[in-house]
DRENDO-1510 file (C-alpha; in Angstrom, 1 decimal, always signed):
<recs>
REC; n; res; u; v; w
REC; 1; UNK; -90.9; -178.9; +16.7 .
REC; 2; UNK; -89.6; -179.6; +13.3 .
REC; 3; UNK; -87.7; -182.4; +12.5 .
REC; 4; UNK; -85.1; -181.2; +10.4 .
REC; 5; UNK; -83.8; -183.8; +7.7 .
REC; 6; UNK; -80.4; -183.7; +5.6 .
REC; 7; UNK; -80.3; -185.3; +2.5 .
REC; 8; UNK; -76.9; -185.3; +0.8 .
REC; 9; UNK; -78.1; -185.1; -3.4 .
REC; 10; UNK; -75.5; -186.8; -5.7 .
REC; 11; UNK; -75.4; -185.3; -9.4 .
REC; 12; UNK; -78.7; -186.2; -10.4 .
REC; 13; UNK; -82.3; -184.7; -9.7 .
REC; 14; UNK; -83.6; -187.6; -8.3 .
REC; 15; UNK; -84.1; -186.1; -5.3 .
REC; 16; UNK; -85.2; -182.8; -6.0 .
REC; 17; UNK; -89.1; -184.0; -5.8 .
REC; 18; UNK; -89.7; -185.2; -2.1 .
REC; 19; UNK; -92.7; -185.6; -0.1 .
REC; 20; UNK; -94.9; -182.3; +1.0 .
REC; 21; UNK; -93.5; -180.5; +3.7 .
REC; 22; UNK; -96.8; -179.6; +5.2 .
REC; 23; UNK; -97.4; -178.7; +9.4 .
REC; 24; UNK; -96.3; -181.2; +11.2 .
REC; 25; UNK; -94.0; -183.1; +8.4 .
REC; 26; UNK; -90.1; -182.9; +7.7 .
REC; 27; UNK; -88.8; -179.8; +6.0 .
REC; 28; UNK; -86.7; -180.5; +2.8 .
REC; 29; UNK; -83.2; -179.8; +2.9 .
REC; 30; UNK; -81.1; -180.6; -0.3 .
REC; 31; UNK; -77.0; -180.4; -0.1 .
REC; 32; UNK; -75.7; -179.1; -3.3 .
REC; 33; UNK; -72.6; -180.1; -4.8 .
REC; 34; UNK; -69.8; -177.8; -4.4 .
REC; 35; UNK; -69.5; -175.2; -8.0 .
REC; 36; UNK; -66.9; -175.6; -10.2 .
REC; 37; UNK; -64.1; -172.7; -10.4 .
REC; 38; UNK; -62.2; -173.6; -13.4 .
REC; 39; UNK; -64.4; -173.9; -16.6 .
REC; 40; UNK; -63.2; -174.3; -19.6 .
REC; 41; UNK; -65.5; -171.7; -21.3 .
REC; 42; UNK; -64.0; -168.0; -21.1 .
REC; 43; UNK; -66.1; -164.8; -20.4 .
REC; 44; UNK; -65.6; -163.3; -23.5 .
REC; 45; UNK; -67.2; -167.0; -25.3 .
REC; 46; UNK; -70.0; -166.5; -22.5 .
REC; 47; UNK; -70.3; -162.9; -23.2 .
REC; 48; UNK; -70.9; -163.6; -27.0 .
REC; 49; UNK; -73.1; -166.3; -27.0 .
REC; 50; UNK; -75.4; -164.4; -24.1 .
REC; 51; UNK; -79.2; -164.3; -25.9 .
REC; 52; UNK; -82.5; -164.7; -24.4 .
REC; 53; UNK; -84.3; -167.8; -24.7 .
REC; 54; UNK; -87.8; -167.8; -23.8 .
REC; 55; UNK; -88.4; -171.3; -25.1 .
REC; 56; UNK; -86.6; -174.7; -23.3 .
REC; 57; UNK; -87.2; -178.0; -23.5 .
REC; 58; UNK; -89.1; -180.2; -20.4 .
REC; 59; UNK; -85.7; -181.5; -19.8 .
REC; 60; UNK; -85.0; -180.7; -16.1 .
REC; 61; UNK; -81.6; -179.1; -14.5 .
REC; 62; UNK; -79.0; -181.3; -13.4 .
REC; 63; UNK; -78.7; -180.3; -9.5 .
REC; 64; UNK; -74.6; -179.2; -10.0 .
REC; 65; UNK; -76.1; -177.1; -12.7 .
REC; 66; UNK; -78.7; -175.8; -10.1 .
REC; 67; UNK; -75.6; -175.4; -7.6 .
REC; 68; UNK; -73.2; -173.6; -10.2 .
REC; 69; UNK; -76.1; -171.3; -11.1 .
REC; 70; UNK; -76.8; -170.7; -7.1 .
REC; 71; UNK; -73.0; -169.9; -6.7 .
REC; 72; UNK; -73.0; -167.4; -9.6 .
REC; 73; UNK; -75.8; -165.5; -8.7 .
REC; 74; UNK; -75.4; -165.4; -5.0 .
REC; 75; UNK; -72.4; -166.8; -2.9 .
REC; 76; UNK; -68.7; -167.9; -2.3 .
REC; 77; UNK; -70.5; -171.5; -0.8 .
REC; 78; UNK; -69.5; -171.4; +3.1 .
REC; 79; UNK; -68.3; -167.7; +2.9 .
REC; 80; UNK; -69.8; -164.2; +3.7 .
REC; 81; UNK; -68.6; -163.1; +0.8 .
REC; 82; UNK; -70.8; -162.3; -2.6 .
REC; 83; UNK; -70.4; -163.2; -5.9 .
REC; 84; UNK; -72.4; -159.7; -6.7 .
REC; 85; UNK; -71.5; -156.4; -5.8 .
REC; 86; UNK; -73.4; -154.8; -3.0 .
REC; 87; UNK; -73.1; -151.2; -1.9 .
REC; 88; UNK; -75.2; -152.9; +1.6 .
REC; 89; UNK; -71.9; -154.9; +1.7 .
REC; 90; UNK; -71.9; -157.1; +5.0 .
REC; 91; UNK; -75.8; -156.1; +5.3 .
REC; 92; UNK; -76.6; -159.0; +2.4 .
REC; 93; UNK; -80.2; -157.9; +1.9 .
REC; 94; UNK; -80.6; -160.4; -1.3 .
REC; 95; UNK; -82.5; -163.4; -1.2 .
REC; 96; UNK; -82.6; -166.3; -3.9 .
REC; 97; UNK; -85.1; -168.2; -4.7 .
REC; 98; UNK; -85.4; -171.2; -6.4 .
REC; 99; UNK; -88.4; -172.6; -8.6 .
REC; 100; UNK; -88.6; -175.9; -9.8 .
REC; 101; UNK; -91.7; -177.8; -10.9 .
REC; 102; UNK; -92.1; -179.1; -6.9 .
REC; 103; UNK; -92.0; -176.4; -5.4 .
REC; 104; UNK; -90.2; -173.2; -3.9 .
REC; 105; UNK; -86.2; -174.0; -2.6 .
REC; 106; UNK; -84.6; -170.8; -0.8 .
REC; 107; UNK; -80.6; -170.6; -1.3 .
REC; 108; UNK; -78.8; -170.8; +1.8 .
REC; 109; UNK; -75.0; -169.8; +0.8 .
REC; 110; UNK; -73.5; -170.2; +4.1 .
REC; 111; UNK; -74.5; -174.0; +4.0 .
REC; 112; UNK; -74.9; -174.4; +0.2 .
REC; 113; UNK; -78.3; -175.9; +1.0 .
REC; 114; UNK; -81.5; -175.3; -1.0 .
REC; 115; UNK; -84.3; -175.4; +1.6 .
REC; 116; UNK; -87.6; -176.0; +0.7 .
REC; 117; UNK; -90.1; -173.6; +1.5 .
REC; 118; UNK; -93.6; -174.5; -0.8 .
REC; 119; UNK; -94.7; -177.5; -1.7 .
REC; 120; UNK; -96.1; -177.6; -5.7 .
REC; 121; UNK; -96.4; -176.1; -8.8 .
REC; 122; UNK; -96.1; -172.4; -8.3 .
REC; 123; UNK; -95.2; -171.4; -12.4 .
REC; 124; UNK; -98.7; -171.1; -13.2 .
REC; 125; UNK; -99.4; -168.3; -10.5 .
REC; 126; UNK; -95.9; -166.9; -10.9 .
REC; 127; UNK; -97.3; -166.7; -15.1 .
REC; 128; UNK; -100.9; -165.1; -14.3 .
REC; 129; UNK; -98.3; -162.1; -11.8 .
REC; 130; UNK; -96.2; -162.3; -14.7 .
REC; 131; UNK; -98.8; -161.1; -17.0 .
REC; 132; UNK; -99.2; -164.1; -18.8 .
REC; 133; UNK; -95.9; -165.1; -19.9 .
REC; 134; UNK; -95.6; -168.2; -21.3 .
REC; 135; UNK; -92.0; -168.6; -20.4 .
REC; 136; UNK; -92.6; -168.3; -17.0 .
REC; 137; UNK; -95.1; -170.8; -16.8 .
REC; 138; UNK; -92.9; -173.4; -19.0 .
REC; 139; UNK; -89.5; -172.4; -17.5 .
REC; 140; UNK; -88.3; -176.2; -15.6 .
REC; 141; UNK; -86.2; -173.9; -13.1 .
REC; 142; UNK; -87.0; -170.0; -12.2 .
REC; 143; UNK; -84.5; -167.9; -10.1 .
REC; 144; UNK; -86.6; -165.4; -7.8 .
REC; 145; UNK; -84.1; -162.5; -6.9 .
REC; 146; UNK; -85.6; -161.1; -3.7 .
REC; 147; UNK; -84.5; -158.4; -1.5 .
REC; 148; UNK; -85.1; -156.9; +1.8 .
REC; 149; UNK; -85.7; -152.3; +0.6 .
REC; 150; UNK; -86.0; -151.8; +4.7 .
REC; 151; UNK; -82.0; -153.1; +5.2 .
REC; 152; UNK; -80.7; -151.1; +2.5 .
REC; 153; UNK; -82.8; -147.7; +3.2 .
REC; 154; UNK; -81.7; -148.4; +6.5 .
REC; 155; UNK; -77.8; -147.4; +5.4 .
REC; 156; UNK; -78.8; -145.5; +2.1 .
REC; 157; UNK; -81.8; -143.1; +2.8 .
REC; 158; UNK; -83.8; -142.4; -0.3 .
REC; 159; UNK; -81.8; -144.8; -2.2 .
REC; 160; UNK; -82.9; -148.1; -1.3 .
REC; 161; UNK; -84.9; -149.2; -4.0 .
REC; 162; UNK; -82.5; -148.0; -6.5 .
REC; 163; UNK; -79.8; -150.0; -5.0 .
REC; 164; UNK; -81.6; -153.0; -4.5 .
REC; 165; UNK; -82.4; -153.0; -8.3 .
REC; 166; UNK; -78.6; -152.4; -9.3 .
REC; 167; UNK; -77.6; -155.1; -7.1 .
REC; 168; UNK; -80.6; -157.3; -8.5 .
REC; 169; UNK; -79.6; -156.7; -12.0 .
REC; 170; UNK; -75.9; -157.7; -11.1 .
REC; 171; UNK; -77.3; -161.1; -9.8 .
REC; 172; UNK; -79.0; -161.8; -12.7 .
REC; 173; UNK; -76.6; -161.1; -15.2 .
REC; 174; UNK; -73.9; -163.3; -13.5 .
REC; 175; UNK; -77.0; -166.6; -13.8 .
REC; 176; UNK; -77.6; -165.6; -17.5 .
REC; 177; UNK; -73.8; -165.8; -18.0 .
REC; 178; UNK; -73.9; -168.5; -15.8 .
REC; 179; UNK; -76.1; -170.5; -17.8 .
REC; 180; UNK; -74.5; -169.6; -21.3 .
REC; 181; UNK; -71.5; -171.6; -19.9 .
REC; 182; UNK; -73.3; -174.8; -18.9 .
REC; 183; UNK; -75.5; -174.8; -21.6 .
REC; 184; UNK; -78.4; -173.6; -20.6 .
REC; 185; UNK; -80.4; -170.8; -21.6 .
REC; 186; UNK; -82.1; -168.1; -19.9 .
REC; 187; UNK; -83.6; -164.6; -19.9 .
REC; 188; UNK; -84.8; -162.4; -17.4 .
REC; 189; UNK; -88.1; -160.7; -16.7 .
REC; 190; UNK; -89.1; -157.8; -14.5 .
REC; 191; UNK; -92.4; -157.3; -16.0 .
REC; 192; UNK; -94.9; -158.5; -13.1 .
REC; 193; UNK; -96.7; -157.5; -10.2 .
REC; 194; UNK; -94.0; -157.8; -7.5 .
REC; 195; UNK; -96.9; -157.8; -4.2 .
REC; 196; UNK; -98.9; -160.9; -6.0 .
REC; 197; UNK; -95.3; -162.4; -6.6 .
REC; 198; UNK; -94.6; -161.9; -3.1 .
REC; 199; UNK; -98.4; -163.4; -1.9 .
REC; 200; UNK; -97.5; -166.6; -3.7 .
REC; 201; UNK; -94.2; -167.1; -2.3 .
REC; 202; UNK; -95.4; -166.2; +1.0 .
REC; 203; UNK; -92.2; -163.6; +1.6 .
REC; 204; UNK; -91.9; -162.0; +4.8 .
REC; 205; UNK; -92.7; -158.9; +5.2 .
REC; 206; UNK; -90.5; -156.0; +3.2 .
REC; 207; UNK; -88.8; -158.5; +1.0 .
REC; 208; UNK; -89.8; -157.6; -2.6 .
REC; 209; UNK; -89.1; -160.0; -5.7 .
REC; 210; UNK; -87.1; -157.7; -8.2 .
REC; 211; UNK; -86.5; -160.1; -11.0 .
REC; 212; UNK; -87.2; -163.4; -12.1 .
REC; 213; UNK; -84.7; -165.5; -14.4 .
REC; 214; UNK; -86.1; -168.2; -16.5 .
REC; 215; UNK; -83.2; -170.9; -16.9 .
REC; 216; UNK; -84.0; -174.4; -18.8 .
REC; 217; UNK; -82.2; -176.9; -21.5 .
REC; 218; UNK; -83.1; -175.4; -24.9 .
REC; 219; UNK; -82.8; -177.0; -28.7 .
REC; 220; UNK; -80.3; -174.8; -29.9 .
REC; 221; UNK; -76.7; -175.0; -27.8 .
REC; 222; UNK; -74.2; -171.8; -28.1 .
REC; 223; UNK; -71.1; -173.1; -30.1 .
REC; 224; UNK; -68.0; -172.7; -28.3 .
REC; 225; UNK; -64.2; -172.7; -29.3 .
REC; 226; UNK; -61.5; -174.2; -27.2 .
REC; 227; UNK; -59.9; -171.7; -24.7 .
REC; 228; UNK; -55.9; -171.6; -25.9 .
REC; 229; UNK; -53.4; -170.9; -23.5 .
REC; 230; UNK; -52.2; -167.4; -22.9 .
REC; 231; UNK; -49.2; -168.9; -23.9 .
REC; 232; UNK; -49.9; -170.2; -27.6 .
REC; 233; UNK; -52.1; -167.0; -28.3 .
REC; 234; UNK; -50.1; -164.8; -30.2 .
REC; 235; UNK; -51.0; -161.0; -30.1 .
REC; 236; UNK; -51.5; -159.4; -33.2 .
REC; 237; UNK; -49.5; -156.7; -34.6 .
REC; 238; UNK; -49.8; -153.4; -33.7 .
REC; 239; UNK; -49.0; -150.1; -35.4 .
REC; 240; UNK; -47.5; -147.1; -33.8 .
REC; 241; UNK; -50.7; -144.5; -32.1 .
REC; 242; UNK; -50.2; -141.2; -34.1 .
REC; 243; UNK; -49.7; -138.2; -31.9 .
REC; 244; UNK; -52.2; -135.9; -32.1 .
REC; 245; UNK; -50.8; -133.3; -30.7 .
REC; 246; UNK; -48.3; -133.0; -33.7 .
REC; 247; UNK; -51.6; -132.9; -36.0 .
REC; 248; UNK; -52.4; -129.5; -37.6 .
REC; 249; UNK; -55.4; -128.0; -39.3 .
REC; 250; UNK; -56.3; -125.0; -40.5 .
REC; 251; UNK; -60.4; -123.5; -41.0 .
REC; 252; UNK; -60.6; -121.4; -42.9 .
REC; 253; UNK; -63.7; -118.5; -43.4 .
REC; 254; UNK; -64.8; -116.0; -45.6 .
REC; 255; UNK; -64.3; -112.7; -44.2 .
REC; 256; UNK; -67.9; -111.5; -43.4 .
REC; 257; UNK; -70.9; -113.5; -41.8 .
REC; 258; UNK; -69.1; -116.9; -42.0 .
REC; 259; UNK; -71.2; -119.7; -39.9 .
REC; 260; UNK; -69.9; -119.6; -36.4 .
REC; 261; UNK; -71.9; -122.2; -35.0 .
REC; 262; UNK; -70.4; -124.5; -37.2 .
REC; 263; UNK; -67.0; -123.3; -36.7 .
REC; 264; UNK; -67.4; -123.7; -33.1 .
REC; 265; UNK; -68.7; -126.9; -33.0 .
REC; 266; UNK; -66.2; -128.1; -35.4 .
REC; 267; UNK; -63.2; -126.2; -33.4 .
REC; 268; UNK; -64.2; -127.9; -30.1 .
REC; 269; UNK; -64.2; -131.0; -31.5 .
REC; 270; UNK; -60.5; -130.5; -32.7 .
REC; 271; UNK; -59.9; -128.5; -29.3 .
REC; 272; UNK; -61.0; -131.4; -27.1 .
REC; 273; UNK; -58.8; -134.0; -29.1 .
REC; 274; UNK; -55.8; -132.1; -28.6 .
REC; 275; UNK; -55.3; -131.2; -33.0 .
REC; 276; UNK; -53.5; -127.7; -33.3 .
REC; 277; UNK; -55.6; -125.2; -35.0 .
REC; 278; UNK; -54.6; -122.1; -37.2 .
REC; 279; UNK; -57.6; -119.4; -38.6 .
REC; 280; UNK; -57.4; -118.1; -42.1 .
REC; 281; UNK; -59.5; -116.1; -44.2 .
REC; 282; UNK; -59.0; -113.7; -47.0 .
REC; 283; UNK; -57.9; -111.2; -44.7 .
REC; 284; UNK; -56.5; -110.9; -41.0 .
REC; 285; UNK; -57.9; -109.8; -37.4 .
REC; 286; UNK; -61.1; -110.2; -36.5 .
REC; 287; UNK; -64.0; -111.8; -38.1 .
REC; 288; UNK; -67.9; -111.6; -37.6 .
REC; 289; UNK; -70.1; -114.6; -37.9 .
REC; 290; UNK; -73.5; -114.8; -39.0 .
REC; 291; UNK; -74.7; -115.2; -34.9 .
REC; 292; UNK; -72.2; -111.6; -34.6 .
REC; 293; UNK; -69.5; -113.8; -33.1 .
REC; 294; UNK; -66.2; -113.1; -33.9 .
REC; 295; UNK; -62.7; -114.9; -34.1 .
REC; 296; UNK; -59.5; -113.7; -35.2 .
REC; 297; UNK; -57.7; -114.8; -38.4 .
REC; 298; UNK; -54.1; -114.9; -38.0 .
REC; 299; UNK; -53.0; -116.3; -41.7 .
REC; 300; UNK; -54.0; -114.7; -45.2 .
REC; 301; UNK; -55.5; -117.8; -47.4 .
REC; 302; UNK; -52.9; -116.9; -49.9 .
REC; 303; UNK; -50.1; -117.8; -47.5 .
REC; 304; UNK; -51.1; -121.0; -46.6 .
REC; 305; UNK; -48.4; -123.7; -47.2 .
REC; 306; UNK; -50.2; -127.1; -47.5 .
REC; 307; UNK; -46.9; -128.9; -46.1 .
REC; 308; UNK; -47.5; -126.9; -42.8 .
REC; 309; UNK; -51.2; -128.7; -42.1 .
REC; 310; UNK; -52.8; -131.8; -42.0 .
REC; 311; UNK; -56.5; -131.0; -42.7 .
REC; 312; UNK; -57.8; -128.0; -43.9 .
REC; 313; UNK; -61.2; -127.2; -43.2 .
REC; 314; UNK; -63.7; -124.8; -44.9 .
REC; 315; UNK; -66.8; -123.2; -43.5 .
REC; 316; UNK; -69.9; -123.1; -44.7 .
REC; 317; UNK; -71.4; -119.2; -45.2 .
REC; 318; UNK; -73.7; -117.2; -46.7 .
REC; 319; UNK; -71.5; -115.2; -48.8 .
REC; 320; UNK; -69.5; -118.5; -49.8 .
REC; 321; UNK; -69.2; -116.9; -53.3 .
REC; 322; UNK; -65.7; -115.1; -52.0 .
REC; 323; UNK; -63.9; -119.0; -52.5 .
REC; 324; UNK; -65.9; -120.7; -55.2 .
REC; 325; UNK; -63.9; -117.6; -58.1 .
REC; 326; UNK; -60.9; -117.2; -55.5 .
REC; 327; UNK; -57.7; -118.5; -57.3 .
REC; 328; UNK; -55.4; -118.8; -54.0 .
REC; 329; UNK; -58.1; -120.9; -52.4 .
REC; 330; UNK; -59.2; -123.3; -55.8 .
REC; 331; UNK; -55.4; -123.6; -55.9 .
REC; 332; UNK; -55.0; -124.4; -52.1 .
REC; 333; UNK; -57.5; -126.9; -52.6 .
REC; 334; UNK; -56.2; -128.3; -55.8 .
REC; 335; UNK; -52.6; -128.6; -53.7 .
REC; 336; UNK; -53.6; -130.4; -50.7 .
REC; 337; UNK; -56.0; -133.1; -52.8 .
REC; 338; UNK; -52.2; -133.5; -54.9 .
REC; 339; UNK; -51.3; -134.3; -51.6 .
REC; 340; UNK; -53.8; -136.7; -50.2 .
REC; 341; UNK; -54.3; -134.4; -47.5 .
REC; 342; UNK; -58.1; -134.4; -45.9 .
REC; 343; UNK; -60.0; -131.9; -47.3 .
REC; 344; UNK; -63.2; -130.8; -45.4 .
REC; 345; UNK; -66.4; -128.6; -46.6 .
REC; 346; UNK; -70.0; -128.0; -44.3 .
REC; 347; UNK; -73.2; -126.7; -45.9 .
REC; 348; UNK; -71.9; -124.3; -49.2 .
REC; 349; UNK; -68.5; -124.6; -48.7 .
REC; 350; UNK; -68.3; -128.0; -50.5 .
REC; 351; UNK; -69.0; -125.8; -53.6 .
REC; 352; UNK; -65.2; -124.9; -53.5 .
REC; 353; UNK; -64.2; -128.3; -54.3 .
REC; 354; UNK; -66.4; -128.7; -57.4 .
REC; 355; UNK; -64.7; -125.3; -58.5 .
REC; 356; UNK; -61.8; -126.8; -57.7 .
REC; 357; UNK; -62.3; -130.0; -59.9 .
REC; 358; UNK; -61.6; -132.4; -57.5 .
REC; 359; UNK; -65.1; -134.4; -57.0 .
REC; 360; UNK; -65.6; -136.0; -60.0 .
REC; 361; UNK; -66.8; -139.1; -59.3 .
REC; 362; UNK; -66.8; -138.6; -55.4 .
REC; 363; UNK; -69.7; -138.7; -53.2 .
REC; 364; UNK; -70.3; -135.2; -51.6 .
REC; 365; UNK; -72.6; -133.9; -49.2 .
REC; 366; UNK; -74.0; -130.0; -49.4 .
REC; 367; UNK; -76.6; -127.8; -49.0 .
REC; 368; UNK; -78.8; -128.0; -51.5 .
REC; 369; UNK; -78.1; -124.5; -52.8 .
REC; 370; UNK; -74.6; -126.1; -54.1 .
REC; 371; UNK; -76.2; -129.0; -55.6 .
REC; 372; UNK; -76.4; -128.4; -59.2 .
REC; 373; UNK; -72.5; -126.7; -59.4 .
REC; 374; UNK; -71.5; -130.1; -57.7 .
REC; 375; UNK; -73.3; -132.5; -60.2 .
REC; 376; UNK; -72.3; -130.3; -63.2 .
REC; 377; UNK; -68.0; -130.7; -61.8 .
REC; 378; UNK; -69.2; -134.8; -62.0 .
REC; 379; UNK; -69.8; -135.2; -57.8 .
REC; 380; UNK; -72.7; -137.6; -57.2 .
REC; 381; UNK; -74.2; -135.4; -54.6 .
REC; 382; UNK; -76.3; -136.3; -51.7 .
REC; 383; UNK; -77.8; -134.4; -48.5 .
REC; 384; UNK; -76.8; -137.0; -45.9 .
REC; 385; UNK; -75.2; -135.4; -43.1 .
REC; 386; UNK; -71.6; -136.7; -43.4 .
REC; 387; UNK; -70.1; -138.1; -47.0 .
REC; 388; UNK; -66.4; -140.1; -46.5 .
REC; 389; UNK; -64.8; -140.5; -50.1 .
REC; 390; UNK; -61.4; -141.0; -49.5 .
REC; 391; UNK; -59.5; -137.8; -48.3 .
REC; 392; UNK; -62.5; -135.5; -48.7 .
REC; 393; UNK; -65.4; -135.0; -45.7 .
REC; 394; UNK; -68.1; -133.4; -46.3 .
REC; 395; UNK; -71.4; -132.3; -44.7 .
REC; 396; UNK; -74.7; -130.5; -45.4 .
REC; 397; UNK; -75.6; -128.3; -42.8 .
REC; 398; UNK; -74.7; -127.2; -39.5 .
REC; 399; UNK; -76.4; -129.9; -37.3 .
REC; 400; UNK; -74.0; -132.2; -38.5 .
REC; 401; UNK; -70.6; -130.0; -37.7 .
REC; 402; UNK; -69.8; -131.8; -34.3 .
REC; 403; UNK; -70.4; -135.0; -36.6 .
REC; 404; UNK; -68.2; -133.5; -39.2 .
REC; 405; UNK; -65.3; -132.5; -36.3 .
REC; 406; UNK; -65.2; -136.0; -35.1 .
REC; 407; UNK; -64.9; -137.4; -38.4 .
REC; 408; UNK; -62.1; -135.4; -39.1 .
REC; 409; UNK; -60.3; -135.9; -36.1 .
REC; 410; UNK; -60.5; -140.0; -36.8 .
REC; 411; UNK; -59.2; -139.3; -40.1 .
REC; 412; UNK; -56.4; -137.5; -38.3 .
REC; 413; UNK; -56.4; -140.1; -35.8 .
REC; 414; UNK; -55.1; -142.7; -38.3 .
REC; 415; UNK; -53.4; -140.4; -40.2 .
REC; 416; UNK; -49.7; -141.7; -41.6 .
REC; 417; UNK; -47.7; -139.6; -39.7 .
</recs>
């Protein structure tokens, strides 16, 4: 039988590189440090300063920054409970691994123990599965995630593999975070031929390696503020939300073959965020698009007050010609710009403004049918989808309406109310 030795590590990798554990000899069994649960580096530092780094420095890990990377990857030390989500839950069918220039350590969590389980230099065969990657082969310490498909499938038929990834992925990110924290830096690599992986760590049977995270000392350190209080952190100041709700607009069409797939992309938008709506056009009832839909217009153009709406909206349409001579819309126009109301145009409609004299010196998007009667009223014209120049939106062509609604809808959004 085995003869099973304990050897308590202090904070230093002395001890990390024993004797071969070959038939016959003692099997290496390192206690790690207990993990630290009150750094003084918050998430959101960690979160910022998360890159990967695929070049480190020989420097090896410290064994409590082996331990705290063990702990955030894997296990509350001495508990069943995981630092990861699993939807296997009690099941635990994740194994880490840990590689260090000596050989391969398993993670136990429920003793905090890294147990030795190959003696020597594995990062040159990890590279050659690993297609080569330098990084692997130079990496001083290499987490193997591991997981058993058979104990998940087992619960979740047909969706074992996907789990074990999710749950895989969830590991790793907690070590790169991990690692931002202490220093360190690390990225992760799937790319590699998980049965060879598998042949050189001499897995059991059905546990596959799903991910492999580099970690090492690196030249370049994240920079880090310190974390205030809650207390001395004052929030800043915050205006009012507008309401919505108590937005209005109004689109207005021509009266034959306007374009109804803009208006409805543009009117679901609107819809959707909960803006009021009101349909006008030259005349009343209903109205067919160029597709042969058909809305109904409840308000003459002439009768729109511009107090009574917050946006007014014009459609693009073949027969735009019925607004770009039309005195109550040019004056409509001319009356809500007074007003720094927003102003919005798709595909010919923009034309309206330039009759209106109101782009001069504005940056308008159009068809290109509407170019040279923008340029001539001074517009610098442009067919970009979506043009922003103060209170006037425009667009070009109907692929962009949705675009065009949302827009509008922001402006609303932080609209003075």
């Amino acid at each position: 039988m085995k003869k099973v030795l304990l050897f308590v590590l202090l904070l230093t990798s002395s001890l990390l590189a024993q004797p071969a554990a070959a038939a016959g000899e003692a099997i290496t069994i390192i206690r790690l440090p207990e993990p630290i649960l009150n750094g003084s580096i918050s998430l959101e530092q960690a979160i910022k300063n998360l890159r990967s780094i695929q070049q480190f420095t020989a420097e090896p890990l410290k064994i409590n920054q082996i331990s705290q990377l063990c702990w955030a990857g894997t296990a509350e030390p001495n508990s069943s409970l995981r630092s990861a989500p699993s939807a296997a839950a009690v099941i635990n069918p994740m194994q880490l691994y840990v590689m260090l220039p000596d050989g391969l350590y398993l993670y136990e969590p429920n003793n905090n123990d890294l147990v030795k389980y190959i003696n020597g230099d594995l990062r040159p065969g990890l590279s050659g599965a690993a297609f080569r990657q330098w990084t692997v082969q130079s990496a001083p310490c290499i987490f193997i995630v591991a997981g058993f498909v058979n104990k998940i499938e087992a619960k979740f038929r047909g969706r074992g593999e996907k789990l074990l990834c999710l749950e895989a992925g969830r590991i790793a990110q907690n070590i790169d975070l991990q690692a931002v924290t202490l220093g360190l830096g690390s990225v992760p690599i799937g790319a590699f031929d998980s049965k060879t992986i598998a042949r050189i760590c001499k897995f059991a049977e059905n546990l596959e390696p799903v991910y492999l995270i580099c970690t090492g000392n690196t030249s370049q350190k994240p920079s880090f503020v310190p974390v205030l209080s809650r207390e001395t952190v004052q929030s800043p100041a915050v205006s009012r939300p507008v309401d919505i709700s108590k937005k209005r607009a109004v689109i207005i069409i021509v009266s034959s073959y306007f374009n109804d797939a803009e208006f409805f992309d543009v009117q679901d938008v609107l819809k959707i965020g909960g803006v009021q709506m009101d349909i006008a056009c030259s005349i009343t009832g209903e109205i067919k698009g160029v597709q042969m839909n058909t809305v109904t217009a409840t308000i003459l153009v002439k009768d729109i007050k511009v107090n009574d709406y917050d946006a007014f909206i014009f459609i693009g349409s073949p027969t735009v010609n019925e607004y770009l001579t039309n005195q109550d819309a040019l004056n409509l126009v001319r009356a809500a710009n007074d007003k720094g109301k927003i102003l919005a145009a798709i595909e010919t409609a923009p034309g309206i403004f330039a009759n209106a004299g109101i782009v001069k010196g504005k940056n308008i998007a159009s068809y290109p049918t509407q170019r040279t009667i923008l340029i001539q009223a001074g517009a610098k014209w442009t067919d970009t989808p979506i043009e922003i120049d103060g209170n006037l939106i425009t667009a070009n062509d109907f692929p962009a309406a949705r675009r065009l609604g949302a827009v509008i809808l922001d402006s609303l959004r932080h609209q003075e109310n």
